[in-house]
DSSP file (Angstrom, degrees, kcal/mol; ACC not computed):
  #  RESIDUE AA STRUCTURE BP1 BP2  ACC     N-H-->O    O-->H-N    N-H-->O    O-->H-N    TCO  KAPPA ALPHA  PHI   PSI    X-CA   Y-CA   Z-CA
    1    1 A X              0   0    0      0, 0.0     2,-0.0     0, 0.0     0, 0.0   0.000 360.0 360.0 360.0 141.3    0.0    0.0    0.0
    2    2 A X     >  -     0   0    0      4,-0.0     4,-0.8     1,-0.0     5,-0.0  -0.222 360.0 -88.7 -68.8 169.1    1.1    3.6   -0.5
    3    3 A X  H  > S+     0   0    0      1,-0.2     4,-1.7     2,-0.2    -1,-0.0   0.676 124.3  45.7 -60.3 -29.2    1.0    6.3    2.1
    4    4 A X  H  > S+     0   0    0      2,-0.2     4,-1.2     3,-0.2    -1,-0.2   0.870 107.9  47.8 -74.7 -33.6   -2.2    7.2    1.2
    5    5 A X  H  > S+     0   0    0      2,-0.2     4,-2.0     3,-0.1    -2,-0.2   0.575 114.3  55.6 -68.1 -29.0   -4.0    4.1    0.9
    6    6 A X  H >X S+     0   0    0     -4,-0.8     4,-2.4     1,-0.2     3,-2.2   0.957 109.2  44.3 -65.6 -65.6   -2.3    3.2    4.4
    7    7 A X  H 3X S+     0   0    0     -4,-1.7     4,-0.9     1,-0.3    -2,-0.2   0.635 116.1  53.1 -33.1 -43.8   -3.6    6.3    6.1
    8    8 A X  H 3X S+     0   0    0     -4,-1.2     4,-2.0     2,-0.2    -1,-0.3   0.838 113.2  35.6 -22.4 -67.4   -6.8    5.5    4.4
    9    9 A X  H <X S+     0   0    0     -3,-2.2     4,-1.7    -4,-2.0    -2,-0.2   0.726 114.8  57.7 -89.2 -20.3   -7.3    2.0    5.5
   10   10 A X  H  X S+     0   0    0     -4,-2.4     4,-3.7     2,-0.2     5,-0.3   0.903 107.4  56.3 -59.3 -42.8   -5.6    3.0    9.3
   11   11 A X  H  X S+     0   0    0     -4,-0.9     4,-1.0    -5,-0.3    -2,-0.2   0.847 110.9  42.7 -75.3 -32.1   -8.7    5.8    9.3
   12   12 A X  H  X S+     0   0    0     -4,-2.0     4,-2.8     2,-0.2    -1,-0.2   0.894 106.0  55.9 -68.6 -43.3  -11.2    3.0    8.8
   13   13 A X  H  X S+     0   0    0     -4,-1.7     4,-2.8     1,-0.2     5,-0.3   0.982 112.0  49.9 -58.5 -51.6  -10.1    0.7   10.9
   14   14 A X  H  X S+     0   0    0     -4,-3.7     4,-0.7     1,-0.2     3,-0.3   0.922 107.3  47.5 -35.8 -53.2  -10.4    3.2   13.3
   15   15 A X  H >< S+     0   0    0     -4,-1.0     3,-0.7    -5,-0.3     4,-0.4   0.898 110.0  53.4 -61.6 -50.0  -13.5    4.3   12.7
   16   16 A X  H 3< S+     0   0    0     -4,-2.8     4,-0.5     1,-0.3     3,-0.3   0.711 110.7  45.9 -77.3 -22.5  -14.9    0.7   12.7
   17   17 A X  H 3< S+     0   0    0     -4,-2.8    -1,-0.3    -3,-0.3    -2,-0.2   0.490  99.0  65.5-113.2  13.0  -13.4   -0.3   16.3
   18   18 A X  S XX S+     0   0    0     -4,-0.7     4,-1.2    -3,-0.7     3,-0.7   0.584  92.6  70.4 -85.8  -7.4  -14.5    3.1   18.1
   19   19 A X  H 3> S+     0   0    0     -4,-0.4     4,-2.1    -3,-0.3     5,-0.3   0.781  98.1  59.9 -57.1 -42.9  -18.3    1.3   17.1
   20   20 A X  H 34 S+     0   0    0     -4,-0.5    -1,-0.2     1,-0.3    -2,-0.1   0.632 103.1  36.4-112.4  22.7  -17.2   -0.9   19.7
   21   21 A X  H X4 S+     0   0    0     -3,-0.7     3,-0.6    -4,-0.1    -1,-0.3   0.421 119.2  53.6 -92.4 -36.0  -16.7    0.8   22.4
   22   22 A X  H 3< S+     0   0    0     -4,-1.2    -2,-0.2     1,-0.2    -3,-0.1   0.953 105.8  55.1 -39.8 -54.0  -19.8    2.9   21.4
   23   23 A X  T 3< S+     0   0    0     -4,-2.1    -1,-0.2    -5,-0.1    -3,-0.1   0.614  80.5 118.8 -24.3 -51.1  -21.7   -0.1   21.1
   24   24 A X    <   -     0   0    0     -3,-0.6     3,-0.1    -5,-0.3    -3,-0.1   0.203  58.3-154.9 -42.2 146.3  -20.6   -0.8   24.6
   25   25 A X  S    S+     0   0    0      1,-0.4     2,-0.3     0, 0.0    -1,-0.1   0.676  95.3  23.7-102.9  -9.7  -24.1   -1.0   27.0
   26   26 A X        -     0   0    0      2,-0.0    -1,-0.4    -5,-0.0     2,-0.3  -0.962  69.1-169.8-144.2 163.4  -21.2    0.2   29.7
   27   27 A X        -     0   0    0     -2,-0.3     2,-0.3    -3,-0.1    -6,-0.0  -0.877  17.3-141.9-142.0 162.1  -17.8    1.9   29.4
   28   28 A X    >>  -     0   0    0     -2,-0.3     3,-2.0     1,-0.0     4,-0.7  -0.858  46.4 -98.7-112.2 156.0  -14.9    2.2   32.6
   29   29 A X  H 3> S+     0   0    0     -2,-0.3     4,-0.6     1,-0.2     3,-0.0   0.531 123.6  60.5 -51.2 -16.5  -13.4    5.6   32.4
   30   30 A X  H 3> S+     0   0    0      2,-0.2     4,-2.9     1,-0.2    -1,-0.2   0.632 103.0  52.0 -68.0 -23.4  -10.1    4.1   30.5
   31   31 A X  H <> S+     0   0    0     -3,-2.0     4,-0.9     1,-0.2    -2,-0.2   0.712 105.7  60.9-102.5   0.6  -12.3    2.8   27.6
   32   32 A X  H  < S+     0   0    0     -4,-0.7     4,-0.5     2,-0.2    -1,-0.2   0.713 105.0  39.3 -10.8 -66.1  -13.5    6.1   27.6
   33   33 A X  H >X S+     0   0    0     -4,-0.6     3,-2.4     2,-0.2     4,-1.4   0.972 110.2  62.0 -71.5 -69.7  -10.4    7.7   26.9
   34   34 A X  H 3X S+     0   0    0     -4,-2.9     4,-1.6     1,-0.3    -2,-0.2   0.587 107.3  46.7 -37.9 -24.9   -9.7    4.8   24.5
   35   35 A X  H 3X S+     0   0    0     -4,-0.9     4,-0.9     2,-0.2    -1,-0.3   0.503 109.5  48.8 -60.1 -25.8  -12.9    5.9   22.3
   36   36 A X  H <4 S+     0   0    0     -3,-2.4    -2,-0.2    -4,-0.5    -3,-0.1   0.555 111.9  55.2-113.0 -21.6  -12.2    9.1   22.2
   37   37 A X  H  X S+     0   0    0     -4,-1.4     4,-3.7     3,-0.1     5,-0.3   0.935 106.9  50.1 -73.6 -63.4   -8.6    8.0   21.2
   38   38 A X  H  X S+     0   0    0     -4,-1.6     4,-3.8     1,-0.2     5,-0.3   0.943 105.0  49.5 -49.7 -52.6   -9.7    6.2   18.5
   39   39 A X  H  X S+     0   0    0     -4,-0.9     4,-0.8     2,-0.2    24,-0.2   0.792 115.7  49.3 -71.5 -10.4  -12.1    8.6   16.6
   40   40 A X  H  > S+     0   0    0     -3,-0.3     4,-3.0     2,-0.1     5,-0.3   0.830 110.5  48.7 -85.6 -51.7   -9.1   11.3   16.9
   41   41 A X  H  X S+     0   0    0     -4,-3.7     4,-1.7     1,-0.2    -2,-0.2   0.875 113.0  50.5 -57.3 -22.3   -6.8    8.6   15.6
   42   42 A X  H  X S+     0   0    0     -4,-3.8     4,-1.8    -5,-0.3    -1,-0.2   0.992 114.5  43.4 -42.5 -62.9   -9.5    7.9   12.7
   43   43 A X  H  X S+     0   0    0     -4,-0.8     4,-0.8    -5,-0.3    -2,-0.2   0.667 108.5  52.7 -80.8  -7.2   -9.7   11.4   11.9
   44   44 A X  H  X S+     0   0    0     -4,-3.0     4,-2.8     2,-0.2    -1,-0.2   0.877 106.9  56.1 -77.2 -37.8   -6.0   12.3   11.9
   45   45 A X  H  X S+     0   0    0     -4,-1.7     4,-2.0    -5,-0.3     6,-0.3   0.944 109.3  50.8 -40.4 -55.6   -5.5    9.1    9.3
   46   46 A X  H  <>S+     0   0    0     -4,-1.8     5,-0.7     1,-0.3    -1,-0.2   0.860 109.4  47.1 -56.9 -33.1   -8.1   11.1    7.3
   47   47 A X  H ><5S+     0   0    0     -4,-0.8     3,-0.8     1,-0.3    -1,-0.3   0.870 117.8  44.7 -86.1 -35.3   -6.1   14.5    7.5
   48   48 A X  H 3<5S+     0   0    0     -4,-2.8    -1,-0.3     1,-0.3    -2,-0.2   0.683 108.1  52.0-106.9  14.9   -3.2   12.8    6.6
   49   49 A X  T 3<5S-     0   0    0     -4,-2.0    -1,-0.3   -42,-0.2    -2,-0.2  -0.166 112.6-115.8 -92.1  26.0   -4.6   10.6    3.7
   50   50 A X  T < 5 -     0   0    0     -3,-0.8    -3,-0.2     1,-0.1    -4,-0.1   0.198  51.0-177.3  46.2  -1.4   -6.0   14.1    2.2
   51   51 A X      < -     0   0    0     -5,-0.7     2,-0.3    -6,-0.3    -1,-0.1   0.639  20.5 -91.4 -31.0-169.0   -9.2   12.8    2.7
   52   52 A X     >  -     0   0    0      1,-0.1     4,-2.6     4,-0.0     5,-0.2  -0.687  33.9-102.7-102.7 148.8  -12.6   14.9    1.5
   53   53 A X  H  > S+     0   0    0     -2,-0.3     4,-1.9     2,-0.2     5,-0.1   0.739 122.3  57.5 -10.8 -60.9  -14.5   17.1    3.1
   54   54 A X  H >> S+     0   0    0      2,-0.2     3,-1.6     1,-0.2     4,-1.2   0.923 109.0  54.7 -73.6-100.6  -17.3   14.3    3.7
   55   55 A X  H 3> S+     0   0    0      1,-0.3     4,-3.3     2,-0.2    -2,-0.2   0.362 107.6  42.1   4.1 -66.5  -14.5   12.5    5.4
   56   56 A X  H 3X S+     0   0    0     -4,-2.6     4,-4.4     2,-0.2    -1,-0.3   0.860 113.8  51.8 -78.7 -27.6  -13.5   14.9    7.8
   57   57 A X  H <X S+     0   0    0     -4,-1.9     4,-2.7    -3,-1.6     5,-0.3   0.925 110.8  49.4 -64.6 -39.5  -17.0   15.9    8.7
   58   58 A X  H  X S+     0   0    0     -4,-1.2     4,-4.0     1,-0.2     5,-0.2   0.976 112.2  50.0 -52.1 -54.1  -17.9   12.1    9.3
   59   59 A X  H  < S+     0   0    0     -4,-3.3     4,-0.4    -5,-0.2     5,-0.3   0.854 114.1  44.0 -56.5 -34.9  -14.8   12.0   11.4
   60   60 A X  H >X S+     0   0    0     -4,-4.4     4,-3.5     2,-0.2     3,-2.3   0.986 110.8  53.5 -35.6 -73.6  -15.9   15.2   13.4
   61   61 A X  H 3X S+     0   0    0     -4,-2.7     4,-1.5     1,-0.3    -1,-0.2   0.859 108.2  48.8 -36.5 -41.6  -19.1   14.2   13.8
   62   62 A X  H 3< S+     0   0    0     -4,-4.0     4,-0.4    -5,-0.3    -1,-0.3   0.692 110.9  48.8 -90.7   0.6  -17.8   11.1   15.2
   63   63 A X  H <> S+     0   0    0     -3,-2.3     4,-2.1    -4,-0.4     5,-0.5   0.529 109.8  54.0 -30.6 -43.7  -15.2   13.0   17.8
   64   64 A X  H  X S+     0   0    0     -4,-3.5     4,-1.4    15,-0.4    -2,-0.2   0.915 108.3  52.5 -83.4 -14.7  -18.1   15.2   18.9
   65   65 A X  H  X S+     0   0    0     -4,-1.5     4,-0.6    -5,-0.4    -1,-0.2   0.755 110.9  44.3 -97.9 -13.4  -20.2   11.6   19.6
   66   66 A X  H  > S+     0   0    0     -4,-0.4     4,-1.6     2,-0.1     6,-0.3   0.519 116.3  45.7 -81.5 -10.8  -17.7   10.0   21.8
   67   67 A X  H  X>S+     0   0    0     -4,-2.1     4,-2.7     1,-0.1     5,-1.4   0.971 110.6  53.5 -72.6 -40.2  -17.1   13.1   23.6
   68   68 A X  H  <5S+     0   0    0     -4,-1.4    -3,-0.1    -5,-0.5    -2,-0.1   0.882 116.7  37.4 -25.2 -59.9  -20.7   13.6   23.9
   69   69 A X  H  <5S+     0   0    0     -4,-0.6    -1,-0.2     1,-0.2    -2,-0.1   0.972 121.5  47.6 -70.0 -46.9  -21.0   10.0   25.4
   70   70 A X  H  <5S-     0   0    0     -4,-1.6    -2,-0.2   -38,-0.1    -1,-0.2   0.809 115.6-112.3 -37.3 -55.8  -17.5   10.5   27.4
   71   71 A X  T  <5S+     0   0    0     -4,-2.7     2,-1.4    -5,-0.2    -3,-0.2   0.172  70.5 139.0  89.3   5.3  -18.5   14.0   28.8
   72   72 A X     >< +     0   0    0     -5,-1.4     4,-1.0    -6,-0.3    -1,-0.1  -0.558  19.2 163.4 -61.3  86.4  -16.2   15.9   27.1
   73   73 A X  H  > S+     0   0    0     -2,-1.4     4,-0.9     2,-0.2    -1,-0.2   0.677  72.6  47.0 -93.0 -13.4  -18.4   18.5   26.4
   74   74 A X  H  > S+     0   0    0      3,-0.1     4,-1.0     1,-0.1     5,-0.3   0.863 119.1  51.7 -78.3 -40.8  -16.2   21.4   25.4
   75   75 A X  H  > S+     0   0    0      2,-0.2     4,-0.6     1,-0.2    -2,-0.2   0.783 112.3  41.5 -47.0 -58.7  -14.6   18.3   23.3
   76   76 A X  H  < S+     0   0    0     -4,-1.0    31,-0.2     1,-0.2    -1,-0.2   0.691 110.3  61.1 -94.0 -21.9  -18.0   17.3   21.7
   77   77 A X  H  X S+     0   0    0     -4,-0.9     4,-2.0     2,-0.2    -1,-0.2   0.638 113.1  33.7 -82.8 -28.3  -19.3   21.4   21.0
   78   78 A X  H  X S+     0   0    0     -4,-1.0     4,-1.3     2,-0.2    -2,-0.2   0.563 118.9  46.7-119.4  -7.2  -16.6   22.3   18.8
   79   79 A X  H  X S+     0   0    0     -4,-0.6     4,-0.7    -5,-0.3   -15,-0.4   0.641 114.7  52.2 -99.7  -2.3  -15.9   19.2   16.9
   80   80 A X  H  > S+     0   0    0    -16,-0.2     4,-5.7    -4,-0.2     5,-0.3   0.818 112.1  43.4 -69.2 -62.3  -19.6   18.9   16.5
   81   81 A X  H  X S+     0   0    0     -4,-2.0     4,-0.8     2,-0.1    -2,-0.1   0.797 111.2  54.6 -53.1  -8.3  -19.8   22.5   15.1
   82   82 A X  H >X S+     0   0    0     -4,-1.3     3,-3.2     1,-0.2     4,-1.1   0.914 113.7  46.1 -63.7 -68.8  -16.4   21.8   12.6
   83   83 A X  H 3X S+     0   0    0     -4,-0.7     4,-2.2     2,-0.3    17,-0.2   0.603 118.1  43.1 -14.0 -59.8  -18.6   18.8   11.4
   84   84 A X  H 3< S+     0   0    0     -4,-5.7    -1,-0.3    16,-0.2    -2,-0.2   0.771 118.4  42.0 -49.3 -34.7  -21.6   21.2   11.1
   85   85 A X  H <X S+     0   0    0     -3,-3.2     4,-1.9    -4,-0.8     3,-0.3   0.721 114.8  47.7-109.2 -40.8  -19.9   23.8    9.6
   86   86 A X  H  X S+     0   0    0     -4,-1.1     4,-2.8     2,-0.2    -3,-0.2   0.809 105.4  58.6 -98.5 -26.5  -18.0   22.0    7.4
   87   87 A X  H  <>S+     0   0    0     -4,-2.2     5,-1.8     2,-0.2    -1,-0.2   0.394 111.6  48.3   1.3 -36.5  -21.0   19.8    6.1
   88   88 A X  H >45S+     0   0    0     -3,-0.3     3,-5.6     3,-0.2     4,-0.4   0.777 105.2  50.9 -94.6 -68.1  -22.4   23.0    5.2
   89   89 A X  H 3<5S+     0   0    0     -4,-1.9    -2,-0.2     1,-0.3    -3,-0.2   0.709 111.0  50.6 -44.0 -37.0  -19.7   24.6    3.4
   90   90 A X  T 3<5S-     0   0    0     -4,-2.8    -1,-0.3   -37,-0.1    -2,-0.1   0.154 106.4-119.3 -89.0  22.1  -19.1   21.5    1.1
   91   91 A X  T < 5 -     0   0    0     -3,-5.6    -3,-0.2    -5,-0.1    -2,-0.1   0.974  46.3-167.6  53.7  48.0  -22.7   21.1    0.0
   92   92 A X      < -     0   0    0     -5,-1.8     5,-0.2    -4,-0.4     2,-0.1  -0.268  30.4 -67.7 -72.5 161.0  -22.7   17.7    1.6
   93   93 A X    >>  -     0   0    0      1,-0.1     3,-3.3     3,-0.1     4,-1.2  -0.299  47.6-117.8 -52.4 108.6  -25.7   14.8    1.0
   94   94 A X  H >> S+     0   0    0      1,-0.2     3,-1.7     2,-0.2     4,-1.3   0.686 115.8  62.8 -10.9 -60.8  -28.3   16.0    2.4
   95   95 A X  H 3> S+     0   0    0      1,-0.2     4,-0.9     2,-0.2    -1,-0.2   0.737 105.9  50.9 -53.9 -26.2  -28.2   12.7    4.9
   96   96 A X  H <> S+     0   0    0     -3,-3.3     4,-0.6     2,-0.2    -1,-0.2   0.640 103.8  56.9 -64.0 -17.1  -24.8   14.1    6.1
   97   97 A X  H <X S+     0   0    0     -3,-1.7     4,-0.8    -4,-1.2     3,-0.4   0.937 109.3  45.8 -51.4 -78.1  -26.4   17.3    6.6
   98   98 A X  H  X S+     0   0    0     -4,-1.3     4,-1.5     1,-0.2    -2,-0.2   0.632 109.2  53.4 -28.3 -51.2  -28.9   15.5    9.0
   99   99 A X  H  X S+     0   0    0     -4,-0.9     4,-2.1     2,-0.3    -1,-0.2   0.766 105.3  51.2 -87.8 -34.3  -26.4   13.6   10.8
  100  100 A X  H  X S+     0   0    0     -4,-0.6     4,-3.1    -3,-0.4    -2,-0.2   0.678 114.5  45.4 -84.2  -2.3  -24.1   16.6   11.8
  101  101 A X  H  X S+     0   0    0     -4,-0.8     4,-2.4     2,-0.2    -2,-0.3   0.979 106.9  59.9 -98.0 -43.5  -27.1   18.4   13.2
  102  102 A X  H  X S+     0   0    0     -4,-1.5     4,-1.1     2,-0.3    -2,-0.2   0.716 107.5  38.6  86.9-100.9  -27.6   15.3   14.4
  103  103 A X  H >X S+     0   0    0     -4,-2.1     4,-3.0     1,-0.2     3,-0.6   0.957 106.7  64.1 -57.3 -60.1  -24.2   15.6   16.3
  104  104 A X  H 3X S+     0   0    0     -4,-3.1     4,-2.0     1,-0.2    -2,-0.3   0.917 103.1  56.4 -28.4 -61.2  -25.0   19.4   17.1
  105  105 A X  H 3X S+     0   0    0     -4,-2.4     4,-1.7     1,-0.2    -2,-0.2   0.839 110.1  43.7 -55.9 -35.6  -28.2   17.7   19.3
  106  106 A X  H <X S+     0   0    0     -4,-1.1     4,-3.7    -3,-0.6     5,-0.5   0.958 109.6  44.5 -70.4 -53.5  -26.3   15.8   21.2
  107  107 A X  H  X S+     0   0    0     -4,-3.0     4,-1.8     1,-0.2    -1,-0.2   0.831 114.7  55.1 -55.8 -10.2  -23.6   17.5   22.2
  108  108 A X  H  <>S+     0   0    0     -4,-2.0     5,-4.0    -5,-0.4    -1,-0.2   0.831 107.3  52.2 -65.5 -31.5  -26.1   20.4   23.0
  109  109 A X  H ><5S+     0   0    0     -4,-1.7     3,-3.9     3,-0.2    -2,-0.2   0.906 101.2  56.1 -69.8 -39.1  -27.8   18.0   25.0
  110  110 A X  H 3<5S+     0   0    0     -4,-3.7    -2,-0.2     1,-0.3    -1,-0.2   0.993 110.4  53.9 -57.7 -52.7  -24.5   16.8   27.2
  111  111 A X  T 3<5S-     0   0    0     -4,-1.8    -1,-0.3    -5,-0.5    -2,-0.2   0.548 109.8-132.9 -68.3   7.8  -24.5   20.6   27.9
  112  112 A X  T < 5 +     0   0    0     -3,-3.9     2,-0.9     1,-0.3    -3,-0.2   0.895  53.8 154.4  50.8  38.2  -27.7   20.3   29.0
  113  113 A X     >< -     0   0    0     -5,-4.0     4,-1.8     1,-0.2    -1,-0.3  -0.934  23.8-173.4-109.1 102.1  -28.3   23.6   26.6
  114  114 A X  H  > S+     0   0    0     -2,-0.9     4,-2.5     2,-0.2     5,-0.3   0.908  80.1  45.9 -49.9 -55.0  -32.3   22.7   26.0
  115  115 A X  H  > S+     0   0    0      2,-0.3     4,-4.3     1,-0.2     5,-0.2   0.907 114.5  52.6 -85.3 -43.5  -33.3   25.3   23.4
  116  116 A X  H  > S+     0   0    0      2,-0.2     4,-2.8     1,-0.2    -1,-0.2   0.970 113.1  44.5 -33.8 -73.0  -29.8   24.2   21.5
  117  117 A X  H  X S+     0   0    0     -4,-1.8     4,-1.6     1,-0.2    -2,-0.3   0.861 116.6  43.1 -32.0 -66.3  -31.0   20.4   21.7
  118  118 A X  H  X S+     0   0    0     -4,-2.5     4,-1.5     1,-0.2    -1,-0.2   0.924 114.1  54.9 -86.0 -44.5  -34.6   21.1   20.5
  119  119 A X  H  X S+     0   0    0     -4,-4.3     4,-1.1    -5,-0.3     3,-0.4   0.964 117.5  33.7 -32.8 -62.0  -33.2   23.6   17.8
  120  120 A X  H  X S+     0   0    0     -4,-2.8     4,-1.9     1,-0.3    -2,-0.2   0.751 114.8  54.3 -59.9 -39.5  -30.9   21.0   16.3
  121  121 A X  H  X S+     0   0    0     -4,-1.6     4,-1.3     2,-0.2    -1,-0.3   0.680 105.8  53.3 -83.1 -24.4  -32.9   18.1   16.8
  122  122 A X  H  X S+     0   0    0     -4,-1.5     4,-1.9    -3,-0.4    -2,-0.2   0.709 105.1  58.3 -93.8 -18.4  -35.6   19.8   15.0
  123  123 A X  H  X S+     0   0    0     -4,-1.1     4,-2.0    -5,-0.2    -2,-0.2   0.846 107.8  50.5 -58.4 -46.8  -33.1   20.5   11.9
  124  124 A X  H  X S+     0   0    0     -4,-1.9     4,-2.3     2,-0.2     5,-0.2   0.906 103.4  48.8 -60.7 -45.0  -32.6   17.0   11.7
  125  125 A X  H  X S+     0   0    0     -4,-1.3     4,-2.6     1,-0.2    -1,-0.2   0.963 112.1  54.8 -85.5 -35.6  -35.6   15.8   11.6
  126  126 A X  H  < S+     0   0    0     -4,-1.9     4,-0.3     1,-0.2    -1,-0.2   0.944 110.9  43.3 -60.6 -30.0  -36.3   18.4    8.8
  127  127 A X  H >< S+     0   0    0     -4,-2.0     3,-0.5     1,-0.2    -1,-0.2   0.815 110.2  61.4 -78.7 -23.8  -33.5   17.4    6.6
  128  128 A X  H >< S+     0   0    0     -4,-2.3     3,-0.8    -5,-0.2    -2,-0.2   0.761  84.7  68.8 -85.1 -14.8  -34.5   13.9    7.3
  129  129 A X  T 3< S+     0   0    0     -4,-2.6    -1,-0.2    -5,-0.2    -2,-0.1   0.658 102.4  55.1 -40.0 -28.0  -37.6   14.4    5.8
  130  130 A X  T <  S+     0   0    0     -3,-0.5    -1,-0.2    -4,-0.3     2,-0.2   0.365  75.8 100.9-112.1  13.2  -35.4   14.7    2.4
  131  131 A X    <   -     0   0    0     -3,-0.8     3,-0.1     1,-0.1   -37,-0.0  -0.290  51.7-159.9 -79.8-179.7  -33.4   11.8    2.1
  132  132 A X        +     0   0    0     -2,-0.2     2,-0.6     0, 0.0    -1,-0.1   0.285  63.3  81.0-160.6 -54.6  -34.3    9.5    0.0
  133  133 A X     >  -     0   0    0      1,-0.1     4,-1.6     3,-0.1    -2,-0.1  -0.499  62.0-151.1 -91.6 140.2  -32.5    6.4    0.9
  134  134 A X  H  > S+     0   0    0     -2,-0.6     4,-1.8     2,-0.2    -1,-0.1   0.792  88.7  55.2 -76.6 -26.0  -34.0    4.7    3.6
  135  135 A X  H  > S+     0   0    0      2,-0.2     4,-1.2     1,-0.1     5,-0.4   0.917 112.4  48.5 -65.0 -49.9  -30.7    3.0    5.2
  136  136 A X  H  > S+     0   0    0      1,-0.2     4,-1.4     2,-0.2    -2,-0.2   0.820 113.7  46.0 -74.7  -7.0  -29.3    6.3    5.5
  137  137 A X  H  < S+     0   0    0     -4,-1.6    -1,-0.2     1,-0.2     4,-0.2   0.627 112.0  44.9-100.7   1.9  -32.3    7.8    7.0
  138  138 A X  H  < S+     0   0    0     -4,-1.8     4,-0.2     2,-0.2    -1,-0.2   0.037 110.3  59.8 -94.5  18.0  -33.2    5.3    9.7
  139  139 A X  H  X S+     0   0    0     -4,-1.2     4,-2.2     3,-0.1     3,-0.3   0.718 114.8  32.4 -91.6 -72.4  -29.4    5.3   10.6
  140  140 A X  H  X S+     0   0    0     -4,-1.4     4,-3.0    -5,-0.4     5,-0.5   0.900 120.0  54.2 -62.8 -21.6  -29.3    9.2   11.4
  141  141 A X  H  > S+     0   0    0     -4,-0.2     4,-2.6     1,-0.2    -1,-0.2   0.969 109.4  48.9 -77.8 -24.0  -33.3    9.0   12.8
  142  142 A X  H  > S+     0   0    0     -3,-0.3     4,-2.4    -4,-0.2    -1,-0.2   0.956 110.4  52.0 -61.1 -56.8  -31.9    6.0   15.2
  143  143 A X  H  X S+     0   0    0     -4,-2.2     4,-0.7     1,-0.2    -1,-0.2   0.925 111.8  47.0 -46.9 -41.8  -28.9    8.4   16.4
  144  144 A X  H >< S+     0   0    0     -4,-3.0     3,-2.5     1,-0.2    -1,-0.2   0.981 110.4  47.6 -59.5 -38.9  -31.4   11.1   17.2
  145  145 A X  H 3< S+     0   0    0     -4,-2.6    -1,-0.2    -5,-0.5    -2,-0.2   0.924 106.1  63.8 -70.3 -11.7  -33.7    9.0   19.1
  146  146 A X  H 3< S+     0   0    0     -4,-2.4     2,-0.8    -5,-0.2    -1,-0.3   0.568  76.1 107.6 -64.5 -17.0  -30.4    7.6   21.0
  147  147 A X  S << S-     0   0    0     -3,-2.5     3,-0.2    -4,-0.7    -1,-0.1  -0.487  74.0-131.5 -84.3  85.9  -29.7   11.1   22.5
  148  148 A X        -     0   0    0     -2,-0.8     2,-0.2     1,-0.1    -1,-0.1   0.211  38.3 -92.8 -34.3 144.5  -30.5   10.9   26.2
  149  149 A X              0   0    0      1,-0.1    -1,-0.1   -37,-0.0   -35,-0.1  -0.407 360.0 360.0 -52.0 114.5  -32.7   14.0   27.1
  150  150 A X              0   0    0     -2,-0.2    -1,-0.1    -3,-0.2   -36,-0.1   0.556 360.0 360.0 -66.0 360.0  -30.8   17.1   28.3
């Protein structure tokens, strides 16, 4: 493999074993840290495999949902908005759209900022109203409904 293709296939693997701590129905504060390790080591594989725009916003998104879960809320608020923000700026698939406001609801919710939460969450469900494919919109509607209540 080339450098890129490594970086690539290191940023998936990543990606794919922070699901299993996510996954997890309980975490100890070390596997904590180790989740929150892994979706940075995803998303640094992406930065250094050039990856796309829709790349780095999944991987935000997925930083701001193990901080979220973690409590790293300062953690979870600005790597939701890059995710958000960056989403936006590249005119991403609608369903990605959805999923980083999505991210925005939770992490509003760990900060227990209500009006945030019910803002965001009510963006999602309007942009999910406009996907089209049905995996990718019962996949973000499952994350919302997953977001404990601020």
């Amino acid at each position: 493999m080339s450098g890129d293709a490594d970086h690539r296939s290191l940023a998936v693997g990543y990606f794919n074993g922070t699901w299993d701590l996510i996954d997890a129905t309980t975490r100890t504060p070390e596997q904590n840290l180790e989740m929150l390790t892994r979706a940075f080591a995803s998303r640094q594989h992406w930065v250094e495999a050039g990856g796309t725009d829709e790349n780095l916003a999944v991987a935000d998104w997925q930083v701001a949902h193990v901080a979220s879960l973690a409590g790293f809320t300062d953690v979870a608020d600005a790597f939701s908005a890059s995710a958000y923000d960056r989403a936006r700026s590249a005119n991403a698939p609608t369903w990605l759209q959805a999923s980083t406001s999505e991210g925005r609801a939770r992490a509003c919710a760990a900060m227990h900022d209500i009006a945030g939460y019910e803002r965001y969450a009510a963006e999602t469900r309007d942009l999910l109203a406009k996907v089209t494919d049905l995996e990718d919109k019962q996949l973000v509607e499952s994350q919302l409904q997953s977001i404990p209540p601020p």
